[in-house]
N, C-alpha and C positions, 0 to 999 in steps of 0.2 A: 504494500500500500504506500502510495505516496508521501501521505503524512505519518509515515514510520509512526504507526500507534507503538502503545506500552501492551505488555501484558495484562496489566491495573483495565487500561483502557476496553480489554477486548473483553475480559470477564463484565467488567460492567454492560457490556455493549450487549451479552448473551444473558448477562439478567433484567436487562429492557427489553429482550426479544420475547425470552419467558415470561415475563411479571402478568399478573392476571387481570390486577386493578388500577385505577387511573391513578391512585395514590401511588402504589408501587412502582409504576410510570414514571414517575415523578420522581422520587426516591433514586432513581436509579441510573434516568436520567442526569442528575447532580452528580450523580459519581462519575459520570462520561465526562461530564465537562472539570469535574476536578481533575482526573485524568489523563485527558485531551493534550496533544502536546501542545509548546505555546510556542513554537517557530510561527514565523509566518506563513509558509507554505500550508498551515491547518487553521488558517483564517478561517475559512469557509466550511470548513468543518465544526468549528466554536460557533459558528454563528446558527448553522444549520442544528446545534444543540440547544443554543437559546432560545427558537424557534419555538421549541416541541415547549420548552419549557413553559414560556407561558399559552401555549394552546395545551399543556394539559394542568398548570393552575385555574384557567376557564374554567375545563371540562368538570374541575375538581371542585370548584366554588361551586358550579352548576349543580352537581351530583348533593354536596348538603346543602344545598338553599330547596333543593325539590326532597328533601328528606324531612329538612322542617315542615313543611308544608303536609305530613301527614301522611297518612292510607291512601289516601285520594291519587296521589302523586309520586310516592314515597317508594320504589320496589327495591327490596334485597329477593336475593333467592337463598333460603335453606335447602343447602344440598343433602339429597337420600338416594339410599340403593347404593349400588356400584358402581355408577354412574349416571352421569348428566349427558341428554341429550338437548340442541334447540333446534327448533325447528325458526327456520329460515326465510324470508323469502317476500315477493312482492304481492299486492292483491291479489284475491282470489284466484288464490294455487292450489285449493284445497289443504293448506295446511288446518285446519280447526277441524276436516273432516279425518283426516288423517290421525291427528292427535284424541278425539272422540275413540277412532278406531282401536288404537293401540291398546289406551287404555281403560277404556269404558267409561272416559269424562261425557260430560254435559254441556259443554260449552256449543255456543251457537254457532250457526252452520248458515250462510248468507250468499246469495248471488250479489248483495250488495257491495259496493266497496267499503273498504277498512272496516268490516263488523268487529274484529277485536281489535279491542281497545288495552285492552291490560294483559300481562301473561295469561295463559292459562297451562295448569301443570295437570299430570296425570305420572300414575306409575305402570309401567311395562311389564311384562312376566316375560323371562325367558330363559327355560327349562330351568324352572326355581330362581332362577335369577330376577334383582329387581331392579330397573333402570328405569331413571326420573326424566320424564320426555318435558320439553317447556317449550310450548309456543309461545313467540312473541308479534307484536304488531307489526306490519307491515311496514318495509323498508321504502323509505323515498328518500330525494333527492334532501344530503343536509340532514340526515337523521338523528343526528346526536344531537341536532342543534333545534329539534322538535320539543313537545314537550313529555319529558319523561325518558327521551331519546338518549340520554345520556347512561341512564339508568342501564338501559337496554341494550344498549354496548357495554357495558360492564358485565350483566349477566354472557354476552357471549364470549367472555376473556374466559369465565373463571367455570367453562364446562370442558367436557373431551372430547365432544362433537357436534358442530352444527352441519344439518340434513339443509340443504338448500335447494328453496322451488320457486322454478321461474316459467313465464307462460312463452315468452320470447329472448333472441338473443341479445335485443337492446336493455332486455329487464336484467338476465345475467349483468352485464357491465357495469350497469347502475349497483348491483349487490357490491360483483366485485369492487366497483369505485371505493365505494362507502365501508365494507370490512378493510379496505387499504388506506383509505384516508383514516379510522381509525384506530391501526393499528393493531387488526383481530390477527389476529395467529394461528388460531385455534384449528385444528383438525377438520376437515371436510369433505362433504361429500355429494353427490347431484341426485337428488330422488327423481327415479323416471317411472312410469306407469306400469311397464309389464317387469319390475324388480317389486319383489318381496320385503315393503318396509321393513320387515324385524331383519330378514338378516341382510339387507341393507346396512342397517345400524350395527348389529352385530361384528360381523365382516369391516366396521371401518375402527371400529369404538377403540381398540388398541387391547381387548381383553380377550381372554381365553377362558372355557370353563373347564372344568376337571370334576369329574366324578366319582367317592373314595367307595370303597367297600370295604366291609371285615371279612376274616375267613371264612372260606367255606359258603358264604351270603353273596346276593344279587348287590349289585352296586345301589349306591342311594338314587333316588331320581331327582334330588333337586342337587342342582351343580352348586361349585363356588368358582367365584369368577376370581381369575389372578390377573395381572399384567402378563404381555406377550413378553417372552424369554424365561419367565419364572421357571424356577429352579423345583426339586420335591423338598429342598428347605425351605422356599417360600411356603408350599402347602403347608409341612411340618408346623410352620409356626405360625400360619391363620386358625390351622384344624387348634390346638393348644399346645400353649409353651412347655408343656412335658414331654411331646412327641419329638419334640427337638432335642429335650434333653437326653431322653429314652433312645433317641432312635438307633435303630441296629441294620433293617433293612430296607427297604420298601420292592412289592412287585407291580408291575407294570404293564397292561394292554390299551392298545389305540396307534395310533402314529407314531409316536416316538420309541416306539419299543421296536427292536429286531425280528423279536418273536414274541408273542403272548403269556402273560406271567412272566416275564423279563426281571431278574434281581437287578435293582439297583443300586447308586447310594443316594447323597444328599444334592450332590453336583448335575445330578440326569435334569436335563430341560425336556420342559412339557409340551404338550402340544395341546391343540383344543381336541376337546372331545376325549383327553385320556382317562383311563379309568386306573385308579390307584389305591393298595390296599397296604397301609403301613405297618410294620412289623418292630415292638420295639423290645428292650432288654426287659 
């Protein structure tokens, strides 16, 4: 790079990339610019820091002044399940029919434009697994700078994936515009009609389920969801911190095993859909 960044500079730079919330933004932000080198040649680079800076003290004054203001105005999301999905997208895209679908919500379903007005949440099943789907309103032109808009970029920082539906290629642009001007990062993926929302979501969400059994017994039916590359120490120490302590063997059928009943140890990586029966001292 030209302005010969720091190391200091680059960590900062990849926890602005990560940060979830406009506060964290912020935060992190500051540390780029303390940072930053101060030759001339990273003029433009300082400045192009300041920049963010105060466009996300805005974003940040906007976020609690629409917080004071109550219920009415006011959205956090309490995250549940395994994860967080949002659904995406521009007028009537069938997101609220969609989200009805998954989860067996209530919310209205309209050929009119923008009928939701506020999130609406539901939770998902999939294979025992619980994953918290959240529609939100409708993306236009300047949407953070809407009201509530701020809010609602925030909730899509601090999920694992937003499902995005669009009727046209000029409505894509507009989304993508807007998730880049501010600064969404987050995981993504294009709902189309003849895919399978759940394992749409599934297939992007970044999780794996795994299914444990005891001896001699049918495996359980409701999975536990891990992150993709978990390890059978990760199981180990979701199922309880004893099996970690205990543990002696684990057997193994599904994909990642060679053969069926597979001895393992702690270091085998899992696949989705394995089925695992731990063995301890």
């Amino acid at each position: 790079m030209a302005t010969n960044v720091t190391v200091a500079y680059q960590l900062a730079q990849h926890e602005f990339v990560n940060a979830k919330t406009n506060e964290e933004k912020l935060i992190t932000l500051k540390k780029m610019l303390s940072t930053a080198p101060g030759h001339k040649g990273a003029e433009t680079l300082r400045a192009d820091i300041r920049k963010k800076i105060v466009k996300y003290k805005g974003l940040l004054s906007k976020e609690k002044a629409q917080k004071k203001k109550g219920g009415k105005h006011g959205f956090s999301l309490k995250k549940e399940g395994s994860a967080t999905v949002c659904l995406v997208g521009t007028t009537n895209t069938g997101k609220s029919y969609i989200l009805n679908n998954l989860t067996n919500s209530n919310v209205e379903v309209s050929e009119s434009p923008f009928t939701t007005k506020k999130p609406g949440i539901g939770m998902m099943d999939y294979s025992g697994i619980k994953i918290q789907i959240v529609e939100l309103p409708s993306i236009v032109e300047n949407y953070a700078e809407k009201e509530s808009g701020s809010a609602f970029i925030s909730i899509m920082k601090q999920v694992e994936l937003l499902v995005i539906f669009f009727n046209t290629s000029e409505e894509k642009r507009l989304i993508d515009s807007e998730l880049t001007k501010n600064d969404v990062n987050t995981r993504q993926t294009v709902f189309k009609d003849e895919t399978s929302i759940r394992d749409l979501i599934w297939i992007n969400i970044g999780l794996i389920k795994v299914f444990t059994k005891q001896s001699g017994k049918k495996a359980e039916e409701k999975a536990i969801a891990l992150k993709v590359g978990s390890t059978i120490k990760n199981l180990a120490e979701f199922v309880h911190k004893d099996f970690l302590k205990k543990f002696k063997y684990a057997k193994i059928w599904g994909k990642s095993a060679k053969f069926n009943g597979q001895t393992v140890g702690l270091n085998h990586k899992l696949e989705d859909n394995d089925v695992v029966e731990i063995h301890t001292k």
